[in-house]
N, C-alpha and C positions, 0 to 999 in steps of 0.2 A: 504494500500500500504506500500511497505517494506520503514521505515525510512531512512535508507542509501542508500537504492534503488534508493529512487527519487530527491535523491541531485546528481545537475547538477557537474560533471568534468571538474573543469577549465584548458585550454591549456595554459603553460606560451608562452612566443613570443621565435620562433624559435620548435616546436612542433607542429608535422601536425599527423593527424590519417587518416587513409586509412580504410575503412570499405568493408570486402570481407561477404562473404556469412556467415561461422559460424567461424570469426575472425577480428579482428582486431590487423592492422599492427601501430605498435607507431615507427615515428622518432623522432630524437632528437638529439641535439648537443652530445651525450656520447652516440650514438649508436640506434639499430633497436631490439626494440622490440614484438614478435607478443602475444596478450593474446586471446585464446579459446573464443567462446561467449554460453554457454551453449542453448540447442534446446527452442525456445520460447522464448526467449530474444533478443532483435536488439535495433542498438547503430544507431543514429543521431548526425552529429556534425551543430551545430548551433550557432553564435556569439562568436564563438569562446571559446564555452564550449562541452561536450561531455554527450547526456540523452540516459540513459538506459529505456527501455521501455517494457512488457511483453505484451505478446497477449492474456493469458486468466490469469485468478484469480484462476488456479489450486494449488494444497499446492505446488507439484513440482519445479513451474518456480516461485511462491512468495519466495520458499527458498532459489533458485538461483540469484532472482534479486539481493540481497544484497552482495553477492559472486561476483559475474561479476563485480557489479561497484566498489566492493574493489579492485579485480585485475586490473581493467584497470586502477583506483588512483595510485596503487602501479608501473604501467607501466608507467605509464605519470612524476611522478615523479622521478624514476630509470633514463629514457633517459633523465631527463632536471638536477637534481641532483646527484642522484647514492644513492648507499645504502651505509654503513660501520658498521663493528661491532669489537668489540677491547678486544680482551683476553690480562690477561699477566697472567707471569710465575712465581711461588714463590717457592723455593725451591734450598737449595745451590746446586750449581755445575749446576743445571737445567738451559739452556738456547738454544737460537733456531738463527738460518740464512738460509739464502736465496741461495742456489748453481743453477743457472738456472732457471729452470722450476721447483725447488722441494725444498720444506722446510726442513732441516735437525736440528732437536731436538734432545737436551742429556736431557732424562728427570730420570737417576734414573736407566735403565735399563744395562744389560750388552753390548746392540747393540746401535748403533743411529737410532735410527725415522725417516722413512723419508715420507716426506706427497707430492706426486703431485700435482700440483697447477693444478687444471682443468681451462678450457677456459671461458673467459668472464669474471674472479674472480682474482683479481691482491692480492698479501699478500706483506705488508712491515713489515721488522721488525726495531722496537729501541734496541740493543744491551745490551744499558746502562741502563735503566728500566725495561729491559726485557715484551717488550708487544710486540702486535702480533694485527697490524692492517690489518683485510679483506676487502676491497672493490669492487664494481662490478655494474650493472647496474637491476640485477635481485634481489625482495629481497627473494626472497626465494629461489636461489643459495647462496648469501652467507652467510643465517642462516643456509644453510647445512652443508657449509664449515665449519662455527666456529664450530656448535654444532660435526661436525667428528673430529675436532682437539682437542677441550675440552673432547672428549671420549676417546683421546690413554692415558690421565692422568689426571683422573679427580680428582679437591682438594679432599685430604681423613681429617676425621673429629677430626683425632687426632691434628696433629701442619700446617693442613690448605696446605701441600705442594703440587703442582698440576699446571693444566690452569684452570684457572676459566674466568668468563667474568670481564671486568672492573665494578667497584660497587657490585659485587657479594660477597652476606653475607655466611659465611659458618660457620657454626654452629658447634664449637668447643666440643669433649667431653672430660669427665674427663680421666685420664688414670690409670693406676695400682699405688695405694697406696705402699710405701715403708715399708716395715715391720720394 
């Protein structure tokens, strides 16, 4: 049986799951989310945890078991927690703000940047450190966001100037020797 499979999903208090046919509906204090239950897999909630469980020992649904109970983890904690991931920005003159609904970035370019902030996925920015925090309830909305914002300027490997992630090494090279 799949190891991660068959580890029960704790509900914190205030987290209820609703089990439909091939889904499950997660609430929670920071919103409603629904996670896929892929074919041959079915969720039970019981003493206030949540077991995945497959119906036959096909390679198919052993390979899904461990998939399903990641996402419904990662759904249970998004509604009780949330997710966050946090770029900043290194580079003179490079800096970023918030106009509405839309990130607008001077990264270097002869135009401004500007990035729409899709639904469900809040961005704040620190001006004065220049970092760039995403937050949201899904986590794999907002490793899209970061990683689409970290692509309009990604650190180049000469003097590091770019959005990288917070703690992100980047691998300096030599550059042209002076004659």
């Amino acid at each position: 049986m799949s190891r991660i499979g068959k580890m029960p999903v704790s509900l914190p208090a205030g987290v209820s799951l609703k089990v439909q046919k091939m889904d499950v509906e997660v609430k929670g204090p920071k919103g409603t989310l629904h996670t896929p239950l892929p074919p041959g897999i079915g969720c039970k909630v019981e003493e206030g945890r949540a077991v995945l469980t497959r119906t036959t020992e096909q390679k198919r649904e052993r390979a899904f078991h461990g998939m399903a109970r990641a996402l419904l983890a990662n759904a249970v904690k998004g509604v009780s927690e949330g997710f966050s991931r946090d770029l900043e920005i290194q580079g003179i003159g490079y800096k970023a703000q918030i106009q509405g609904k839309k990130l607008e970035m001077a990264l270097g370019f002869s135009h401004p940047v500007v990035y729409p902030v899709p639904d469900g996925v809040s961005i704040a920015v620190d001006t004065k450190v220049g970092r760039i925090s995403i937050t949201g309830t899904d986590k794999q909305k907002v490793g899209q966001v970061a990683a689409e914002i970290r692509g309009i300027k990604p650190p180049e490997p000469y003097k590091g100037k770019g959005i990288r992630y917070v703690g992100e090494y980047v691998k300096k090279k030599v550059g042209k020797t002076g004659a």
